[in-house]
mmJSON file of the N, C-alpha and C atoms, coordinates in Angstrom:
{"data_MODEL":{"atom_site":{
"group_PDB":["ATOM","ATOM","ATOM","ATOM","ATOM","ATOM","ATOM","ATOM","ATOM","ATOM","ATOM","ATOM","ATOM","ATOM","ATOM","ATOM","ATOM","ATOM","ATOM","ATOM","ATOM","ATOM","ATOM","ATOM","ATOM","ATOM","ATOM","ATOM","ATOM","ATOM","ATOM","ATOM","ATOM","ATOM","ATOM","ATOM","ATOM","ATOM","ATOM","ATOM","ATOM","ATOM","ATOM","ATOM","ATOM","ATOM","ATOM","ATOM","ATOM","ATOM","ATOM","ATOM","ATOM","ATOM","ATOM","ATOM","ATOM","ATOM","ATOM","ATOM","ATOM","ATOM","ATOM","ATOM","ATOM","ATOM","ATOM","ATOM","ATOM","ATOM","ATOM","ATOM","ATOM","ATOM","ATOM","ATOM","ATOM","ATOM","ATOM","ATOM","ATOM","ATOM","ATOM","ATOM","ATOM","ATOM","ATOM","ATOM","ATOM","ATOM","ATOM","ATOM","ATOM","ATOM","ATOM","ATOM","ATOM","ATOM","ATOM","ATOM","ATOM","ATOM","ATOM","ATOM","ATOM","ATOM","ATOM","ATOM","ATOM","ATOM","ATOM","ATOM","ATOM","ATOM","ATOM","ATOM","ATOM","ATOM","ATOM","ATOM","ATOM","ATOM","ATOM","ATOM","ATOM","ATOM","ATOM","ATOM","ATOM","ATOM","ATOM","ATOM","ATOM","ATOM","ATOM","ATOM","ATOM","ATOM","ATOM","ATOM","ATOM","ATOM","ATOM","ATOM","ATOM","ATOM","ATOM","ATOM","ATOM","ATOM","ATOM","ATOM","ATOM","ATOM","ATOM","ATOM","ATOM","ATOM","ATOM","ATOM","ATOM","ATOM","ATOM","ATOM","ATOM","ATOM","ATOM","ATOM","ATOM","ATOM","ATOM","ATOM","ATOM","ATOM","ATOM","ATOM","ATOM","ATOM","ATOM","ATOM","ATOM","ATOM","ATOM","ATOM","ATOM","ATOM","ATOM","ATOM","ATOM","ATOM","ATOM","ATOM","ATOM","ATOM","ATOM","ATOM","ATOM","ATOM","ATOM","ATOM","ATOM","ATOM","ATOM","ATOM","ATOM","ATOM","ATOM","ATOM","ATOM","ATOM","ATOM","ATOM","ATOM","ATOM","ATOM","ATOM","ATOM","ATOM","ATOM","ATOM","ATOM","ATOM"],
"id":[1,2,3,4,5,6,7,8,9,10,11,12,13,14,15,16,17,18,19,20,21,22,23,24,25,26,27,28,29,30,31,32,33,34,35,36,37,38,39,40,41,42,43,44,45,46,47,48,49,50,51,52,53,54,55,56,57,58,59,60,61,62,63,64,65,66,67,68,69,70,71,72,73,74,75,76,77,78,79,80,81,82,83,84,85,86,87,88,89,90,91,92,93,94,95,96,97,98,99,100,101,102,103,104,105,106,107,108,109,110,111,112,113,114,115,116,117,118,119,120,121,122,123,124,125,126,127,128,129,130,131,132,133,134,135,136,137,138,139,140,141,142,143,144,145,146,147,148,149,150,151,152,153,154,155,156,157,158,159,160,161,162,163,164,165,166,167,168,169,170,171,172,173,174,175,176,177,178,179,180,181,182,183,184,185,186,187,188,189,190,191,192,193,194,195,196,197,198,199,200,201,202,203,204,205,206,207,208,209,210,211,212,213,214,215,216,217,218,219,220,221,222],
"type_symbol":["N","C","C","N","C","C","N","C","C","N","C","C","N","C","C","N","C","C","N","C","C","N","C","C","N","C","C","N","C","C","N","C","C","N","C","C","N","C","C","N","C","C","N","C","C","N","C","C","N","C","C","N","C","C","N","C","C","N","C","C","N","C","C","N","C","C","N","C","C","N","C","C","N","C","C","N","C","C","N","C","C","N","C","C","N","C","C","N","C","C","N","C","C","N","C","C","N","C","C","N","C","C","N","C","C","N","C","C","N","C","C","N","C","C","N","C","C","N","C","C","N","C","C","N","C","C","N","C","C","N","C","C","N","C","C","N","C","C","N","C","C","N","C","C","N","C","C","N","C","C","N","C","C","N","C","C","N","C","C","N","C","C","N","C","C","N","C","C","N","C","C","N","C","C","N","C","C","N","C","C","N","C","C","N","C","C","N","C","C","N","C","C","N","C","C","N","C","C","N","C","C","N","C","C","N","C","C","N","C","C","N","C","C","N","C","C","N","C","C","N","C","C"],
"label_atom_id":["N","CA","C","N","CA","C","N","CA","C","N","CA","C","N","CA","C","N","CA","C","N","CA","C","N","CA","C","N","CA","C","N","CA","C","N","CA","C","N","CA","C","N","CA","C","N","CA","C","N","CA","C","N","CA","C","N","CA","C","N","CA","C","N","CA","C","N","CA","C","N","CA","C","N","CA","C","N","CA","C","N","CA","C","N","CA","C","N","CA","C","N","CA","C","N","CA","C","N","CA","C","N","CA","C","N","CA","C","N","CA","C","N","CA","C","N","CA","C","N","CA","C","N","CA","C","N","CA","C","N","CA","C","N","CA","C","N","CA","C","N","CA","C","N","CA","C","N","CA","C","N","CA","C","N","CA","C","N","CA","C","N","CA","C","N","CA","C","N","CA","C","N","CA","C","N","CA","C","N","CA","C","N","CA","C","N","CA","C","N","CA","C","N","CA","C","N","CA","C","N","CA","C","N","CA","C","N","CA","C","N","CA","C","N","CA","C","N","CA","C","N","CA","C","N","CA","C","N","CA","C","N","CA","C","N","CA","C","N","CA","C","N","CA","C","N","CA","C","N","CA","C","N","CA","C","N","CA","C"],
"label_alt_id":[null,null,null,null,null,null,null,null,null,null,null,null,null,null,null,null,null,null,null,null,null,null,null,null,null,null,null,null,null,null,null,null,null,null,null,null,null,null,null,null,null,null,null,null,null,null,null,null,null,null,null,null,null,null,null,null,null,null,null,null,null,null,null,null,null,null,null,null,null,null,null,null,null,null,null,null,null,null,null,null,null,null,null,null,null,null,null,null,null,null,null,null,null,null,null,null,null,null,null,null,null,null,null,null,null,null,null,null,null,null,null,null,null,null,null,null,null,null,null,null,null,null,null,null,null,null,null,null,null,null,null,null,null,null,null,null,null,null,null,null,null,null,null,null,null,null,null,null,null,null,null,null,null,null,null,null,null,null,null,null,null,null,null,null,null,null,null,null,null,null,null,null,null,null,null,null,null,null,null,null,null,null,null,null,null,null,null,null,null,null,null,null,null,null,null,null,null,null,null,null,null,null,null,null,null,null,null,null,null,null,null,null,null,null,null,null,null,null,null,null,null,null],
"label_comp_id":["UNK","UNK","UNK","UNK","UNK","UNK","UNK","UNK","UNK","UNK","UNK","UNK","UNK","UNK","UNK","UNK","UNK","UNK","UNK","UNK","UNK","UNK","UNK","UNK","UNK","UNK","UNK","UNK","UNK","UNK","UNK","UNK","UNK","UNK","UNK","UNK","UNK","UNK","UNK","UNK","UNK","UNK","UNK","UNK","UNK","UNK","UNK","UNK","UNK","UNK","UNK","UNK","UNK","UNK","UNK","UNK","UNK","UNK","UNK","UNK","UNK","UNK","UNK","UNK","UNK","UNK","UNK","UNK","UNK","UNK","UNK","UNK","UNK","UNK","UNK","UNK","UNK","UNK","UNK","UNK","UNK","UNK","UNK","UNK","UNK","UNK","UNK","UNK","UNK","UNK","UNK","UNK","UNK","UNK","UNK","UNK","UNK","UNK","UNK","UNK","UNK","UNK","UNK","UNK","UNK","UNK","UNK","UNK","UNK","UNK","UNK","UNK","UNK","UNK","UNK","UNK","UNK","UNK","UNK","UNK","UNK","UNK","UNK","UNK","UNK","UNK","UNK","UNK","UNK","UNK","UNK","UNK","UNK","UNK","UNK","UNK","UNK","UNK","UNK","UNK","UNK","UNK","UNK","UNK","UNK","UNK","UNK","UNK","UNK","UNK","UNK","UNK","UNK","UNK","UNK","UNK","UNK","UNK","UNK","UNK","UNK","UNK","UNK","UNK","UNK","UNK","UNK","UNK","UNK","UNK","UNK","UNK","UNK","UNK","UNK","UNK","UNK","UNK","UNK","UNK","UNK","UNK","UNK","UNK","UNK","UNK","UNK","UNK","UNK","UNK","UNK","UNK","UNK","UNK","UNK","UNK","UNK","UNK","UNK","UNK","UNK","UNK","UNK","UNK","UNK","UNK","UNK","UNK","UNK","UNK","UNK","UNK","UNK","UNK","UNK","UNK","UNK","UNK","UNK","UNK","UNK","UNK"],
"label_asym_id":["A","A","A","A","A","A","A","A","A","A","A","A","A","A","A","A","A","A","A","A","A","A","A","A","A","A","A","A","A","A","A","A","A","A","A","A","A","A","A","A","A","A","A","A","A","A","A","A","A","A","A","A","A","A","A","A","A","A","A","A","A","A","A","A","A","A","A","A","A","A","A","A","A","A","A","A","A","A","A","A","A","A","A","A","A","A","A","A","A","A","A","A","A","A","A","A","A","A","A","A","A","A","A","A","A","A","A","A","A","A","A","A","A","A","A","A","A","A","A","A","A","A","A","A","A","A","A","A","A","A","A","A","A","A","A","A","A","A","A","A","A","A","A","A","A","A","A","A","A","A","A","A","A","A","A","A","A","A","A","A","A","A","A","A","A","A","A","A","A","A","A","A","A","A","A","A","A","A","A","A","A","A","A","A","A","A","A","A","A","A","A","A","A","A","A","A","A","A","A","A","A","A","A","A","A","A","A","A","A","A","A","A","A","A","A","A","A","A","A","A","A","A"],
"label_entity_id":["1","1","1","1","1","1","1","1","1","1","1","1","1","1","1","1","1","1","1","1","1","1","1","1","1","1","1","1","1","1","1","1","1","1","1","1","1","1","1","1","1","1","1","1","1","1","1","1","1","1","1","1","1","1","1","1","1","1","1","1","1","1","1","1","1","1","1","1","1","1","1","1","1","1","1","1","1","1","1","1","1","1","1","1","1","1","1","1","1","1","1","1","1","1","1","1","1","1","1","1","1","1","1","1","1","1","1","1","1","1","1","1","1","1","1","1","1","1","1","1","1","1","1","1","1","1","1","1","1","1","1","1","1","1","1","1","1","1","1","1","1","1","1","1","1","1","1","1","1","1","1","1","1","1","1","1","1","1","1","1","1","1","1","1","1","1","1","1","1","1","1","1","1","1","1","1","1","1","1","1","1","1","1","1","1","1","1","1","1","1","1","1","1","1","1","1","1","1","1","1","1","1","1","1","1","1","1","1","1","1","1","1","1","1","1","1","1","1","1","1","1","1"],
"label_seq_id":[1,1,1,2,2,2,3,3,3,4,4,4,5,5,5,6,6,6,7,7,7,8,8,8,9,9,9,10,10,10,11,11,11,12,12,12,13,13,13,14,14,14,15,15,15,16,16,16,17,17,17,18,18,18,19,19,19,20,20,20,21,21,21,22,22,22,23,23,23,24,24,24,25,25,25,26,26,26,27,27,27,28,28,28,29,29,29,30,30,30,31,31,31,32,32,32,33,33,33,34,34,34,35,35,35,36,36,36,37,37,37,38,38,38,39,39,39,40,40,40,41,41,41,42,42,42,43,43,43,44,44,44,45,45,45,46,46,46,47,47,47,48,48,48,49,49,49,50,50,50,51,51,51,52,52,52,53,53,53,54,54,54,55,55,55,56,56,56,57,57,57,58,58,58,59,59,59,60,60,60,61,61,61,62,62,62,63,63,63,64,64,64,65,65,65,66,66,66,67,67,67,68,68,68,69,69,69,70,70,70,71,71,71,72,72,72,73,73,73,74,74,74],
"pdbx_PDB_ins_code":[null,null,null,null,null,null,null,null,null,null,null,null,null,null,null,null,null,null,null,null,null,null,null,null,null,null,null,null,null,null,null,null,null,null,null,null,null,null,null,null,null,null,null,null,null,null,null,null,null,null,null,null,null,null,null,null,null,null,null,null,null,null,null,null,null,null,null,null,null,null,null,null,null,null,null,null,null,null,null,null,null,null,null,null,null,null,null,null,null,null,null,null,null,null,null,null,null,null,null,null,null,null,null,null,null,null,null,null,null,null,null,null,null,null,null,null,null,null,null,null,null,null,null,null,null,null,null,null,null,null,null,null,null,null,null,null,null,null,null,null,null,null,null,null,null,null,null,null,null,null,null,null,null,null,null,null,null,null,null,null,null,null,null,null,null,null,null,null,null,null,null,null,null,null,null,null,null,null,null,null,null,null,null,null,null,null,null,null,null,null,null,null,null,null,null,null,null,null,null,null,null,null,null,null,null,null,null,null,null,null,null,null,null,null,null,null,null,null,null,null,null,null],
"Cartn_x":[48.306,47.117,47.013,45.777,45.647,45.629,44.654,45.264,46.762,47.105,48.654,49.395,49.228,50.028,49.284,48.297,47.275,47.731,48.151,48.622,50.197,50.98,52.169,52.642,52.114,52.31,51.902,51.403,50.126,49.152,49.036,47.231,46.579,46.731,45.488,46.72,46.069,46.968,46.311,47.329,46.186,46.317,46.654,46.592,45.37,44.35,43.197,42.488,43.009,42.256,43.272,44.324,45.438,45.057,44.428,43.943,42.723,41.929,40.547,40.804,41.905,41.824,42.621,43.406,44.191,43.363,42.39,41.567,40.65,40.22,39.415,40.19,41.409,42.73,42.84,42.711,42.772,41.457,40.037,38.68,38.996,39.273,39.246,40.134,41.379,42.154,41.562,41.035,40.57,39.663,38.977,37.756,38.37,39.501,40.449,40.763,41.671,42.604,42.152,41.156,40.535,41.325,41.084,41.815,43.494,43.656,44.937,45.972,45.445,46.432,46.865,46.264,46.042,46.98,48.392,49.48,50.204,50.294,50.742,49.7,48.673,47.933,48.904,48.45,49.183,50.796,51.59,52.603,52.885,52.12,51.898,51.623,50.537,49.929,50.796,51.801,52.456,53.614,53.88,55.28,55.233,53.539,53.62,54.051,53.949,54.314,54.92,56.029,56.767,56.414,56.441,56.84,54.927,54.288,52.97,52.198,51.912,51.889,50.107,49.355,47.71,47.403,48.71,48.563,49.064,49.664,50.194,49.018,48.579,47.067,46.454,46.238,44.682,44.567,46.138,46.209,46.419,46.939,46.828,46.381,45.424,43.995,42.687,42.705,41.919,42.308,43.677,44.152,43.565,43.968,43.801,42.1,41.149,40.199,39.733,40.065,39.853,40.456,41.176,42.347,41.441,41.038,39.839,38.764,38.087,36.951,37.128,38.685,38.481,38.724,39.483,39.387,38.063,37.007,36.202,35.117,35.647,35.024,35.476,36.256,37.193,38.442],
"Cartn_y":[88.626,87.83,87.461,87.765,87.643,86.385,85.54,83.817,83.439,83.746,83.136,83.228,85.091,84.949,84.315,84.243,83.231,81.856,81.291,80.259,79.819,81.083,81.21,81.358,82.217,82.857,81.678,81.049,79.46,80.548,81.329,81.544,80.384,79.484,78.677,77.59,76.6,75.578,73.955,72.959,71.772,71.362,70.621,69.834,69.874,69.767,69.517,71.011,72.121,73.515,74.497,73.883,74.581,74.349,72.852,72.9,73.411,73.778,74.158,75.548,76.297,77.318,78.129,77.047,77.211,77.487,76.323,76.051,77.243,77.84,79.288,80.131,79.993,81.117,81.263,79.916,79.812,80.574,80.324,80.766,82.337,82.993,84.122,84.827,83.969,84.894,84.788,83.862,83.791,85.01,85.077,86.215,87.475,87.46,88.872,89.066,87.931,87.469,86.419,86.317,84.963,85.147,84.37,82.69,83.044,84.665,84.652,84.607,84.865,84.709,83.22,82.142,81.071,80.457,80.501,79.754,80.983,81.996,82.717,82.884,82.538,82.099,81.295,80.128,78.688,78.877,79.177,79.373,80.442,81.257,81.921,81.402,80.116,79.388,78.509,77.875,76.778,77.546,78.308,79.071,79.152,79.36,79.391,78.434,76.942,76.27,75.163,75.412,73.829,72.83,72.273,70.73,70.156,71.277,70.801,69.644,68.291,67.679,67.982,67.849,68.585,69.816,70.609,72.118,71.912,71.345,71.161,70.137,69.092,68.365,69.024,70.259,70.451,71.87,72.671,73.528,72.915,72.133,71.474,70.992,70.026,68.966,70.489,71.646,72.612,73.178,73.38,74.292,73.249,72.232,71.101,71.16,70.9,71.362,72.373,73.902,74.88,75.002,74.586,74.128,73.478,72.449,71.739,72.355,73.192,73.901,74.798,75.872,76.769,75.558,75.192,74.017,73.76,73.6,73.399,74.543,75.759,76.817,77.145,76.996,77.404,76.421],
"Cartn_z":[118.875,119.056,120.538,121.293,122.646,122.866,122.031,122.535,122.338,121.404,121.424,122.703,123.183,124.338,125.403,125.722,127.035,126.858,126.161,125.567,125.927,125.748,125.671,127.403,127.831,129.358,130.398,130.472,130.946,131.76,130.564,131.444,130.828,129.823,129.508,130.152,131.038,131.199,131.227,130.637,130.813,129.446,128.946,127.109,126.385,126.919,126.164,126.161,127.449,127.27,126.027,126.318,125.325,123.974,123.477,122.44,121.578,122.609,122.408,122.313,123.501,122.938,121.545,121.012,119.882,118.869,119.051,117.44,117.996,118.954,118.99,118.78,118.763,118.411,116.756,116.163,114.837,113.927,114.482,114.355,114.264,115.469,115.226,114.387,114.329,113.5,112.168,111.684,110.369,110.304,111.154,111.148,110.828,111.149,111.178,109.657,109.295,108.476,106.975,107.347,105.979,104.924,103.993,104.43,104.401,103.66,103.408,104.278,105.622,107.1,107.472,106.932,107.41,108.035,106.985,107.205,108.656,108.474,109.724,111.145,111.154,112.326,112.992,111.844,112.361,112.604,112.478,112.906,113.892,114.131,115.553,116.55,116.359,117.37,117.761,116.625,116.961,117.569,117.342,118.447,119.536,119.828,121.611,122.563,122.28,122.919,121.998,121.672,120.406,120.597,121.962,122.407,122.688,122.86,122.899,121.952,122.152,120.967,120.648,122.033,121.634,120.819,121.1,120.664,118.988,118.777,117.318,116.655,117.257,116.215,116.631,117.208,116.79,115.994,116.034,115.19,113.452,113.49,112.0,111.593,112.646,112.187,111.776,112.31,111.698,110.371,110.572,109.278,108.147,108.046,107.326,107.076,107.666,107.307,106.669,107.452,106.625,105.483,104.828,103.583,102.58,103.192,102.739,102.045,102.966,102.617,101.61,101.798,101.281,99.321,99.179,98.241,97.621,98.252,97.437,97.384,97.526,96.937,95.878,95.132,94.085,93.477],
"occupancy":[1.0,1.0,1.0,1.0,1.0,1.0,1.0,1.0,1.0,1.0,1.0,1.0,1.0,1.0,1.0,1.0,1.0,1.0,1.0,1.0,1.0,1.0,1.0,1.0,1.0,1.0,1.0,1.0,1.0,1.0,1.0,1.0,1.0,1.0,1.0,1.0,1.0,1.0,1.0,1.0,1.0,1.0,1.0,1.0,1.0,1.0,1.0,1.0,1.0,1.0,1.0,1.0,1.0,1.0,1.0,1.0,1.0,1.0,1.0,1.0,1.0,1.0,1.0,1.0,1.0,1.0,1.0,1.0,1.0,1.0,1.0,1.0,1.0,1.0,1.0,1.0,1.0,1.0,1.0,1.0,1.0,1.0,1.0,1.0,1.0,1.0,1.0,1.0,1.0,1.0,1.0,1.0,1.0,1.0,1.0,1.0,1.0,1.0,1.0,1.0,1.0,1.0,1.0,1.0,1.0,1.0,1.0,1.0,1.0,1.0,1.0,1.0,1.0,1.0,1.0,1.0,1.0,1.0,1.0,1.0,1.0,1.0,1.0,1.0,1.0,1.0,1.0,1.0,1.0,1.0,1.0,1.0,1.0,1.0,1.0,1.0,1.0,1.0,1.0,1.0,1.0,1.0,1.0,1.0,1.0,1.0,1.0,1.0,1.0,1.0,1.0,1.0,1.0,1.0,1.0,1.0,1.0,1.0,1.0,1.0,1.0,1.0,1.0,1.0,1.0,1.0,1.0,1.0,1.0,1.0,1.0,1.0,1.0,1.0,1.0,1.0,1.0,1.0,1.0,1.0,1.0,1.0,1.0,1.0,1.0,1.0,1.0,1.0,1.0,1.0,1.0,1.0,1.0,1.0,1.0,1.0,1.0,1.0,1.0,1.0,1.0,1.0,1.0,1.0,1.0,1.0,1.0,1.0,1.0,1.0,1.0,1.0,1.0,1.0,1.0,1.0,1.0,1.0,1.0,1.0,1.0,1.0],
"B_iso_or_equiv":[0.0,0.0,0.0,0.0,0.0,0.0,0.0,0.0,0.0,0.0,0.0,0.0,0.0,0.0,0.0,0.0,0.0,0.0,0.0,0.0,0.0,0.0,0.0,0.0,0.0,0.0,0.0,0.0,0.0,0.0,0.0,0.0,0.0,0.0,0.0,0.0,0.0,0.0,0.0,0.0,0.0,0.0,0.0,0.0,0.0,0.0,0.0,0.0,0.0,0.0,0.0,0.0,0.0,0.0,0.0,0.0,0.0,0.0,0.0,0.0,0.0,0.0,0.0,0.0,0.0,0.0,0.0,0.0,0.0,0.0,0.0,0.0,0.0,0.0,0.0,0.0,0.0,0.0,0.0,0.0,0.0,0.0,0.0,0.0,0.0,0.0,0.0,0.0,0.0,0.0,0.0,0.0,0.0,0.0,0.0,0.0,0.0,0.0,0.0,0.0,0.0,0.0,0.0,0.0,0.0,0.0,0.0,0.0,0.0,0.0,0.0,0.0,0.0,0.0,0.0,0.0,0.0,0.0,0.0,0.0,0.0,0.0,0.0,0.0,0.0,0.0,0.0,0.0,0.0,0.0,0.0,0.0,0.0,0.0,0.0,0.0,0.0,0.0,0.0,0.0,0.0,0.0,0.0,0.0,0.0,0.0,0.0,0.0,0.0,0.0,0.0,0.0,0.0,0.0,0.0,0.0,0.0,0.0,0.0,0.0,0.0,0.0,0.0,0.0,0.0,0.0,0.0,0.0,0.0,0.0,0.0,0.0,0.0,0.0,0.0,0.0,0.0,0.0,0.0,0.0,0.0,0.0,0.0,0.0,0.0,0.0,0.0,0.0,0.0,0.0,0.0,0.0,0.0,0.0,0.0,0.0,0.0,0.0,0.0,0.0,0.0,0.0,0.0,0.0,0.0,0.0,0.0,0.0,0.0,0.0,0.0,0.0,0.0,0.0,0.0,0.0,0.0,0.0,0.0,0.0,0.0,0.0],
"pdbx_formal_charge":[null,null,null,null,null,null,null,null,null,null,null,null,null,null,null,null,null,null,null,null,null,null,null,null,null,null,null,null,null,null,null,null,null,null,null,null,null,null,null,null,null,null,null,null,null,null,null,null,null,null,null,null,null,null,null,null,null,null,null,null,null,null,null,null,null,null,null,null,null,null,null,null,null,null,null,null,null,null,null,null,null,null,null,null,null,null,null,null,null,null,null,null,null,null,null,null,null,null,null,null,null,null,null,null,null,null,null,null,null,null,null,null,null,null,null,null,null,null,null,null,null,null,null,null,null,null,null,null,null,null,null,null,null,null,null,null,null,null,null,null,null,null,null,null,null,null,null,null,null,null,null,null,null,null,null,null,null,null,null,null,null,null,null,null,null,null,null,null,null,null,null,null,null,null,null,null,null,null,null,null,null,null,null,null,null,null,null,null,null,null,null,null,null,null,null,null,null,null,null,null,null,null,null,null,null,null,null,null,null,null,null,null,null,null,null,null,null,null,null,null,null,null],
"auth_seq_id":[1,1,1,2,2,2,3,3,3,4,4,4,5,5,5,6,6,6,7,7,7,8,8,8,9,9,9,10,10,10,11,11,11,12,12,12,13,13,13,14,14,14,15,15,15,16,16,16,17,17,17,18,18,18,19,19,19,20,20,20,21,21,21,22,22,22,23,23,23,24,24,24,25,25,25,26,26,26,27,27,27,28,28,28,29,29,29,30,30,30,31,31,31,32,32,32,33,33,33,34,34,34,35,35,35,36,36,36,37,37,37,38,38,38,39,39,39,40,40,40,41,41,41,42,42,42,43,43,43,44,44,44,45,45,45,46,46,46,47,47,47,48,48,48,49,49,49,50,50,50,51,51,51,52,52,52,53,53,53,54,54,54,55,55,55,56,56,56,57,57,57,58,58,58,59,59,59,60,60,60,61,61,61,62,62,62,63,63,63,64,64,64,65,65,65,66,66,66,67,67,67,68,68,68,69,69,69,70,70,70,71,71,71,72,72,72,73,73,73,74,74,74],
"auth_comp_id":["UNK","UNK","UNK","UNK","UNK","UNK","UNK","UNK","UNK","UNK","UNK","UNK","UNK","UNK","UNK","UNK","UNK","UNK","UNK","UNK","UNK","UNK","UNK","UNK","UNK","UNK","UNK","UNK","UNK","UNK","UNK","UNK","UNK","UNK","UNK","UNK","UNK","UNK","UNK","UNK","UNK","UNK","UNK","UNK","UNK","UNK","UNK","UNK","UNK","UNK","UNK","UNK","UNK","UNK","UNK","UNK","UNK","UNK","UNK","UNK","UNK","UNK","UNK","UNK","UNK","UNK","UNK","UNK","UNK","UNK","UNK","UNK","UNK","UNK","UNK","UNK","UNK","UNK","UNK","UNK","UNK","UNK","UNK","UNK","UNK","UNK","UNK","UNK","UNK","UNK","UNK","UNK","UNK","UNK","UNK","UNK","UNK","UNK","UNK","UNK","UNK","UNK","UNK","UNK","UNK","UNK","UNK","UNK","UNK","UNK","UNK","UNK","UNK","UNK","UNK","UNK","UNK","UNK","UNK","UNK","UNK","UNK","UNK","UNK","UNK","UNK","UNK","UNK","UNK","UNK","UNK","UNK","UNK","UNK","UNK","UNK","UNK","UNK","UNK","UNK","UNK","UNK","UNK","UNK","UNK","UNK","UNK","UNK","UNK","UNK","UNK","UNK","UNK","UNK","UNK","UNK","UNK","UNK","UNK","UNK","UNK","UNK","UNK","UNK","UNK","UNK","UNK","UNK","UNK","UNK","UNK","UNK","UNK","UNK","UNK","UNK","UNK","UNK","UNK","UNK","UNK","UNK","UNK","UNK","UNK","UNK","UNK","UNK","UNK","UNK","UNK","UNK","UNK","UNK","UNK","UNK","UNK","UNK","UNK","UNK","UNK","UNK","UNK","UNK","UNK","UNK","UNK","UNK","UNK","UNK","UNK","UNK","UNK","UNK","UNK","UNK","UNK","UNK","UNK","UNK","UNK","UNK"],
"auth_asym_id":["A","A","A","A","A","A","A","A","A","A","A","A","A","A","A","A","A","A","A","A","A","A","A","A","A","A","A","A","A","A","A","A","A","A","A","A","A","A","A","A","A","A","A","A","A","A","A","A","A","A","A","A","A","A","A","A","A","A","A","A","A","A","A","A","A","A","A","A","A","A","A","A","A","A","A","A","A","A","A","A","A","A","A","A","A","A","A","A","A","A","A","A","A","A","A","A","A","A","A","A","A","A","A","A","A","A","A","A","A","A","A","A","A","A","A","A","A","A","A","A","A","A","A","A","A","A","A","A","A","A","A","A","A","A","A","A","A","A","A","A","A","A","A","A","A","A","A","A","A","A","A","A","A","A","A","A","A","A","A","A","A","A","A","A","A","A","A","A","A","A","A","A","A","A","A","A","A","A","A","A","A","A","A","A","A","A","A","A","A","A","A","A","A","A","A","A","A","A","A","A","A","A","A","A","A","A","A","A","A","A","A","A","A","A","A","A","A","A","A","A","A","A"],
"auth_atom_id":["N","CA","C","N","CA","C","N","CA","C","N","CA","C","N","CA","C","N","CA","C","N","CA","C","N","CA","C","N","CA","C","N","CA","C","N","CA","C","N","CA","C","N","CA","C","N","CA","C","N","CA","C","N","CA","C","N","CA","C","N","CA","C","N","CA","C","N","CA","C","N","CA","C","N","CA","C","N","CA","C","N","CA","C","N","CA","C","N","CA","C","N","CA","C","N","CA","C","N","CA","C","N","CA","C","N","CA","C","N","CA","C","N","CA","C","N","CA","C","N","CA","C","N","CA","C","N","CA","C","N","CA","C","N","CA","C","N","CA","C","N","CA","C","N","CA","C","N","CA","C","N","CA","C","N","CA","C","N","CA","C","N","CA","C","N","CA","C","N","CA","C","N","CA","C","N","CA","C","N","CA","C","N","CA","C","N","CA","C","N","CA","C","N","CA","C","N","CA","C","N","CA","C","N","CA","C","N","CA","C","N","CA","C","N","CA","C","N","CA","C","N","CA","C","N","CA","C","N","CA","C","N","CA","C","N","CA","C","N","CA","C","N","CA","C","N","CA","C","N","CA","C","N","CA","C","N","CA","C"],
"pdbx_PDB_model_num":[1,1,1,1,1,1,1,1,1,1,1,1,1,1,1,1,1,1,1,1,1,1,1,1,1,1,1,1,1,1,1,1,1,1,1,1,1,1,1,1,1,1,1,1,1,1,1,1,1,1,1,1,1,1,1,1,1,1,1,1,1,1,1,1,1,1,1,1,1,1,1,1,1,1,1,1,1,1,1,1,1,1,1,1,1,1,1,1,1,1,1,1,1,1,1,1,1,1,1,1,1,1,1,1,1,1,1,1,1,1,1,1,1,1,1,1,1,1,1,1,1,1,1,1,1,1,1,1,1,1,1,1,1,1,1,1,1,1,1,1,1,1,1,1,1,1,1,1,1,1,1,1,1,1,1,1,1,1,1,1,1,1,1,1,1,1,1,1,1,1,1,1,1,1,1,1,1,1,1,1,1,1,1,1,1,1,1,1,1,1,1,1,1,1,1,1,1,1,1,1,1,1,1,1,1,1,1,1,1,1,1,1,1,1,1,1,1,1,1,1,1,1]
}}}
């Protein structure tokens, strides 16, 4: 996944761009992957940087949503 590594490498650098580009990291992979990738997105994303605490709420404050959603389709 090209965001993970932009993420990973500090091409994206900065707490609040790292997060924005996570949750666009998360977006697309779904597009790839729906919904059944979900949980391995998110743990791709969260590998890139552990200690990131922006990068971890905003990859799980989405998953958590999309979790949500997919929930009340079925």
């Amino acid at each position: 996944m090209e965001v993970a590594t932009a993420i990973r490498n500090p091409t994206v650098r900065g707490a609040p761009l790292i997060g924005i580009t996570a949750a666009f990291g998360l977006a697309l992979g779904l597009v790839a992957d729906a919904p059944d990738g979900l949980d391995s997105i998110v743990q791709v994303l969260l590998a890139t940087r552990p200690t990131a605490r922006h990068l971890k709420w905003t990859v799980e404050a989405a998953a958590a949503t999309v979790r949500a959603e997919i929930g009340k389709l079925g």
